[in-house]
N, C-alpha and C positions, 0 to 999 in steps of 0.2 A: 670418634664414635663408630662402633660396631656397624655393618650393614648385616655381617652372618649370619643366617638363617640355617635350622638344624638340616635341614633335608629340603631336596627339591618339592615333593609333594605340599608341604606344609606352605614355601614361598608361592608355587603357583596355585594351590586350591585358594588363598585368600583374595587373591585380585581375578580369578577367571570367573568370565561370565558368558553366557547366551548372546553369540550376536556381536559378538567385541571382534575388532581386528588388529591384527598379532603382528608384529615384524620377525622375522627370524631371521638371525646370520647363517651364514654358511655359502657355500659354491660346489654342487655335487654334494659329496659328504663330506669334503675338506670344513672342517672349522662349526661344526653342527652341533648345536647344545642338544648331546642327547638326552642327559639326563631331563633339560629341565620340557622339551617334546616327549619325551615318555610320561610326564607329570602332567603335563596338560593332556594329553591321552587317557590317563586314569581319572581325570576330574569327570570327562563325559560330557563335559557342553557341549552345544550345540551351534549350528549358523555361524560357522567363523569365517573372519577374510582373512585369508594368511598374503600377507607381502613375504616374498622371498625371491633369490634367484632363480631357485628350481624348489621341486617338488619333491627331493630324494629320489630310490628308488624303491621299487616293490619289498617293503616289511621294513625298510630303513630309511631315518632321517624323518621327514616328512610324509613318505610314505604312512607311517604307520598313525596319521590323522584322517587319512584316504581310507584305511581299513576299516576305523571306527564311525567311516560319516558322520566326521566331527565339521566338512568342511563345505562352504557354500559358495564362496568365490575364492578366486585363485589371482593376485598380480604375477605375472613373475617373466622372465625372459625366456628362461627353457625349461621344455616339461619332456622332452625327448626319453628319457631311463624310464621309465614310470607307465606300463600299463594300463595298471588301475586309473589311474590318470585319465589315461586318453579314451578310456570304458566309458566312464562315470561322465565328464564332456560329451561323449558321445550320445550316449543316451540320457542328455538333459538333465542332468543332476548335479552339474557346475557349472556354475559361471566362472569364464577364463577373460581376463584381460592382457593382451600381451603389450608387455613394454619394452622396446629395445634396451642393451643390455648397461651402458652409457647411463640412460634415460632414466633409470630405476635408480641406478648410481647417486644420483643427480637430485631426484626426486627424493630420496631419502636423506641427504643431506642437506636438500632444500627447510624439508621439513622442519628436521633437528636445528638449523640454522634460524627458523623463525618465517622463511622467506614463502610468502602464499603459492609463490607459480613465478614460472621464468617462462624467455620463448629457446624453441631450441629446432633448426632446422630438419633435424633427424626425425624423419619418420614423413615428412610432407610428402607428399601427393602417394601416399601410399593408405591400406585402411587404419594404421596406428593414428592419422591426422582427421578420420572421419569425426564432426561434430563440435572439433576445436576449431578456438579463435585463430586467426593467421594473421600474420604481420612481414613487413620488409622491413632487412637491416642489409643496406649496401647492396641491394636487389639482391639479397638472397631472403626468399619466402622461411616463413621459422612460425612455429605451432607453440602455443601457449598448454604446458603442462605443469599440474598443479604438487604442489611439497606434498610428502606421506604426511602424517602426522599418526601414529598408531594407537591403540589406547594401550597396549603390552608390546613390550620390546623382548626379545630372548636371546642372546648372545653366547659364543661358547673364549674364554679366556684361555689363556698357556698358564699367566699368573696374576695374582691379586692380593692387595691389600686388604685388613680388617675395614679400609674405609672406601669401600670399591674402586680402586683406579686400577686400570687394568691393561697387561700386555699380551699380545698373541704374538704366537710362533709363526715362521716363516709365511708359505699360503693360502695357512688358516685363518690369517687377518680378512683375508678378502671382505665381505660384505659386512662383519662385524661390526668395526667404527661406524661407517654409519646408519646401521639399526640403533646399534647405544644410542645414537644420540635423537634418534626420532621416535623415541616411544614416551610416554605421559608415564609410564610404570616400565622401569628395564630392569629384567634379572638379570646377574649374570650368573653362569655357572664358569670355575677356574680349578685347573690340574693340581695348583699350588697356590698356597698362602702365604703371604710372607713379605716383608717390607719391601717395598720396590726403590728401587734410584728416582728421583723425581726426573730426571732427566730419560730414562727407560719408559716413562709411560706413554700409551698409544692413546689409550680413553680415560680421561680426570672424572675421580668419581663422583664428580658432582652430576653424572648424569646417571648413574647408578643406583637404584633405591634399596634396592637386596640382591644380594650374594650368597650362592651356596659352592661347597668343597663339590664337582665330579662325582657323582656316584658309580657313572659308567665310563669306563678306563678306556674301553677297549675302542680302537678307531677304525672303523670297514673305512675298507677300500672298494670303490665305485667297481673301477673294471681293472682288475691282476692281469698285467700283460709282461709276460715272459719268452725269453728263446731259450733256444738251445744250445748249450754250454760248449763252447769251441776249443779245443785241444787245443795244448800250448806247443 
């Protein structure tokens, strides 16, 4: 059975809503569903929590939900690239939760996995532990944090089947798998179509609900850093 859907906008205007919280893959800008964050850009909702690692940067990735104050809270590990960012925080108009970067990991495949909340030592006696339950395992203290569960998943693929299982390219996997697998509604969006090896897949599409073809090719790069070309 088909999951392909004609265009990004069409796949996210039907499940966006007011108030819903998003997972999104990516790491920087490596591996960033743009097409299908340009779409949820264009719908205009409002009050979102976006789960991610980061927050893109200024006019890209994620950034450009920051533009639209589409966004109300923020999970994420690092929000460093991103002025707008640290603006909008600043002056009270986000709420930031920060997760260490492990923990998010964890928490998003908790999720996708079924699993409420685990303990996990990372982060105790620091403010990441403020408010949670604490426990010993082998006297070492460990903080109860709880699975994502997202109501929108958005992931970016390298390639994809007609029946969503999908593979990413090198370390644009990063945060991908598991957003697929912790959202209640996951798009993906994928560079190519086309049968895959069952043994080549990263994510089985059973966690997939619609897929659309890339509409945006083109992949920025975070920070171009170059030298100077050495005589031979």
């Amino acid at each position: 059975m088909s999951k392909l859907v004609d265009s990004a906008a069409a796949a996210v205007a039907a499940v966006a809503r007011d108030g819903m919280t998003v997972a999104v893959g990516g790491f920087g800008l490596s591996g960033n569903p743009t097409s299908l964050i340009t779409a949820l850009r264009d719908t205009g909702v409002r009050d979102l929590t976006i789960v991610s690692n980061n927050m893109g940067v200024d006019g890209k990735g994620l950034g450009l939900l920051l533009e639209n104050k589409q966004v109300s809270k923020v999970l994420a590990s690092y929000v460093g690239e991103n002025k707008l960012f640290a603006q909008q925080y600043l002056d009270g108009e986000l709420e930031v939760e920060f997760v260490p970067q492990g923990t998010l990991a964890e928490r998003l495949r908790a999720g996708g996995a079924g699993i409420p909340a685990f303990y996990t030592p990372t982060g105790f006696g620091t403010p990441v532990a403020e408010g949670k339950p604490v426990l010993q395992f082998g006297g070492v203290s460990a903080i109860l944090e709880r699975g994502i569960v997202a109501d929108l998943a958005l992931v970016r693929a390298h390639q994809a089947d007609l029946e969503g299982n999908l593979r990413y390219r090198l370390t644009a996997r990063n945060f991908n798998p598991l957003v697929a697998t912790a959202g209640r509604i996951t798009i993906a969006e994928a560079s190519m179509i086309d049968a895959l090896n069952p043994d080549d897949i990263h994510t089985p599409g059973i966690y997939v609900q619609h897929l659309i073809r890339s509409e945006i090719q083109e992949k920025d790069i975070e920070q171009r850093t170059v030298r100077a070309r050495v005589d031979a």
